[in-house]
SERO-4910 file (N, C-alpha, C, O; in steps of 0.05 Angstrom, whole numbers):
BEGIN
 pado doro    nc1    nc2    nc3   cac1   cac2   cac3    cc1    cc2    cc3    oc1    oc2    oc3
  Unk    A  -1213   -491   -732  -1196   -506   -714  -1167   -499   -719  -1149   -497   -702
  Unk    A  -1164   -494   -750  -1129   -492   -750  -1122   -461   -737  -1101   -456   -726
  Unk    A  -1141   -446   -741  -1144   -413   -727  -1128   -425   -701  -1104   -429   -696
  Unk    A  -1156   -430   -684  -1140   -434   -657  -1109   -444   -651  -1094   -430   -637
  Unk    A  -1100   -466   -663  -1073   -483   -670  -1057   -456   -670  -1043   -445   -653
  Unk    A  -1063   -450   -693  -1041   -420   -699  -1039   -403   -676  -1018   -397   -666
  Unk    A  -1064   -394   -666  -1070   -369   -637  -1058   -386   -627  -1033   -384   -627
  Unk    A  -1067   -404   -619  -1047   -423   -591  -1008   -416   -594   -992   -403   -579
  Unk    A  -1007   -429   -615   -976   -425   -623   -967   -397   -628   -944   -387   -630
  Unk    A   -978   -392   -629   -973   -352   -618   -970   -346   -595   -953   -330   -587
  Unk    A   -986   -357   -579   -991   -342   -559   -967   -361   -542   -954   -348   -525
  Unk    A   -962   -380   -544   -937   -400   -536   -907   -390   -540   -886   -394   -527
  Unk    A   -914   -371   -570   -890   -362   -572   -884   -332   -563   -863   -320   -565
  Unk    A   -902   -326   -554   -908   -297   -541   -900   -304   -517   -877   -297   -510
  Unk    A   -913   -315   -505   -911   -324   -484   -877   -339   -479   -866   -327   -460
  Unk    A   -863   -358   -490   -840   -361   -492   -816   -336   -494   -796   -335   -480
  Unk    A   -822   -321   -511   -809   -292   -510   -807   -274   -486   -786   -262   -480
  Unk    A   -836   -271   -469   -840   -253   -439   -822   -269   -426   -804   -255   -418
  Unk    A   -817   -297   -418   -807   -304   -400   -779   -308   -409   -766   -320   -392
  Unk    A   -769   -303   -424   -735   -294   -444   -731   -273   -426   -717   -274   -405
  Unk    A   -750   -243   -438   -748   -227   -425   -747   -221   -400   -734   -202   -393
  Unk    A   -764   -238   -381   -762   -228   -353   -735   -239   -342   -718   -225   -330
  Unk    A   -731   -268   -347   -711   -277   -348   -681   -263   -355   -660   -270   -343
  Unk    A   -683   -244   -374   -652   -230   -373   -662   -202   -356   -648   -184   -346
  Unk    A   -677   -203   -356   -692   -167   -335   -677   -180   -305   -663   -167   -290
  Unk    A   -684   -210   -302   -669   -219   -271   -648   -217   -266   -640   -209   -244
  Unk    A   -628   -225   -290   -597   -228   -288   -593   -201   -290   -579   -192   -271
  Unk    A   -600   -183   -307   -593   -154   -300   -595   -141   -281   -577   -124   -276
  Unk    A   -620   -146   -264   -626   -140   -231   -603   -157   -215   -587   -143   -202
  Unk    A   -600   -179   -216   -571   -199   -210   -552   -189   -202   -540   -192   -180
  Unk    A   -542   -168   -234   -517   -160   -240   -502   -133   -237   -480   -124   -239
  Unk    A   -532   -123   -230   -535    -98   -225   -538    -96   -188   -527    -76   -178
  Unk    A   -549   -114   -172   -533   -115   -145   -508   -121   -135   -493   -113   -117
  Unk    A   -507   -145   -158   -476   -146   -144   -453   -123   -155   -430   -126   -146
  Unk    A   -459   -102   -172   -446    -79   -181   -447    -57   -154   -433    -39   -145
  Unk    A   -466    -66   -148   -482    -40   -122   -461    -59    -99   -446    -43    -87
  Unk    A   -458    -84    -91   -446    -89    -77   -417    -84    -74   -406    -83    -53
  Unk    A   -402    -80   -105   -377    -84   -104   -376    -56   -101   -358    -49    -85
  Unk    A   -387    -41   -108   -383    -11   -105   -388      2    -78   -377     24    -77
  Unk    A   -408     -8    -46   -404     -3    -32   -374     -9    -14   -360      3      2
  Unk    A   -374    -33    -27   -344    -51    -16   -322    -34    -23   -306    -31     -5
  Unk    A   -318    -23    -44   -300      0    -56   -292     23    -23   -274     25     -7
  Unk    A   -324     37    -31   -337     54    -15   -313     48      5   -290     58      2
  Unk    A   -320     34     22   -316     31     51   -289     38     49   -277     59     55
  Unk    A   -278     11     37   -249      9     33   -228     37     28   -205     39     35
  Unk    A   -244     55     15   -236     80     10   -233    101     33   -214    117     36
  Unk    A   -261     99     56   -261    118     74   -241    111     89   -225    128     95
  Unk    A   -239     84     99   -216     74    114   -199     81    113   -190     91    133
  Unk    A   -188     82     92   -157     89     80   -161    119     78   -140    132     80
  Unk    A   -183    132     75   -176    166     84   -180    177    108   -172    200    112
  Unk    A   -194    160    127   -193    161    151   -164    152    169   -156    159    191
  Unk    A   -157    140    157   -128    123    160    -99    145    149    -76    139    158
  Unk    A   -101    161    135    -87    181    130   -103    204    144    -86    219    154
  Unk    A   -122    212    147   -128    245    159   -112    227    189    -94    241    198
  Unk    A   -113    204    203    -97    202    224    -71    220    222    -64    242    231
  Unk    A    -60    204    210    -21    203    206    -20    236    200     -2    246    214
  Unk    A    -36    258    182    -42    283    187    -34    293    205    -15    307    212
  Unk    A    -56    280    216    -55    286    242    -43    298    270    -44    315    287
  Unk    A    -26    270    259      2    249    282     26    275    269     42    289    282
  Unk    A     20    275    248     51    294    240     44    318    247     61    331    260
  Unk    A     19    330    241     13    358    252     23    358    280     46    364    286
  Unk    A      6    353    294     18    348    326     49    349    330     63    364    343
  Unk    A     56    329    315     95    327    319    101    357    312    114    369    329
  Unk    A     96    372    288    106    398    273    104    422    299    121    439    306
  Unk    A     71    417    312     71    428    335     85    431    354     91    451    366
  Unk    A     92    412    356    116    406    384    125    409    382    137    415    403
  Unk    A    144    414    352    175    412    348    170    445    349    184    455    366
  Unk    A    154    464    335    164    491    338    155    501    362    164    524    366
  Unk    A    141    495    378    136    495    410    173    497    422    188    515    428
  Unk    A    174    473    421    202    471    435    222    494    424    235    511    435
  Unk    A    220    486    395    244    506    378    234    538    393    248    543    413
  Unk    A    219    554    388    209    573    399    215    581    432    226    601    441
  Unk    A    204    560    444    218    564    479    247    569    480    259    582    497
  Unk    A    257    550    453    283    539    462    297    575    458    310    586    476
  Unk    A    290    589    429    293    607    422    293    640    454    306    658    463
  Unk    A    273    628    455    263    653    490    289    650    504    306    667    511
  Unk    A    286    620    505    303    611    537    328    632    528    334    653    538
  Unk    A    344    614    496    376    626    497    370    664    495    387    680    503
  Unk    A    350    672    485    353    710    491    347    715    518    345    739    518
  Unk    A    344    707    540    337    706    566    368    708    576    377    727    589
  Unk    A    382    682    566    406    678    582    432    698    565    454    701    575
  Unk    A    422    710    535    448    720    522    462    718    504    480    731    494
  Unk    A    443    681    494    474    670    479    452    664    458    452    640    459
  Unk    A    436    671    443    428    671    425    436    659    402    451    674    388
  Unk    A    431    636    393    444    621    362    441    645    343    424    662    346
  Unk    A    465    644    318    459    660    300    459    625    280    475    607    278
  Unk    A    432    630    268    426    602    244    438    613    214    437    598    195
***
């Protein structure tokens, strides 16, 4: 009879230990999504903001265009007429 007592209380404390274990196995699964969460949130926040500058790139490329577009014509027009800037 005291056999059993003892197996019992083993197996109680065995048993008390697995569920320790699964128990921090959860919070680590827990802690480990909300890591996966903060890091997509990162994610995003990141593309935005590089999507948000390849704009403005962009916006200035275009302006740089324009501006030697014009400078360039402007260049034709004055050898056309004669009076050519010396820079």
């Amino acid at each position: 009879m005291e056999y059993m007592v003892q197996a019992s209380a083993d197996q109680r404390e065995r048993l008390s230990m697995s569920v320790e274990r699964l128990n921090q196995s959860g919070e680590r699964i827990n802690e480990s999504r909300r890591t996966i969460l903060e890091t997509e949130e990162l994610g995003i926040s990141i593309l935005e903001d590089l999507h948000q500058q390849r704009q403005t790139l962009l916006h200035a490329h275009n302006k740089v265009l324009y501006v030697s577009h014009a400078f360039f014509s402007f260049l034709c027009a004055s050898k056309e007429m004669g009076c050519l800037l010396y820079v």
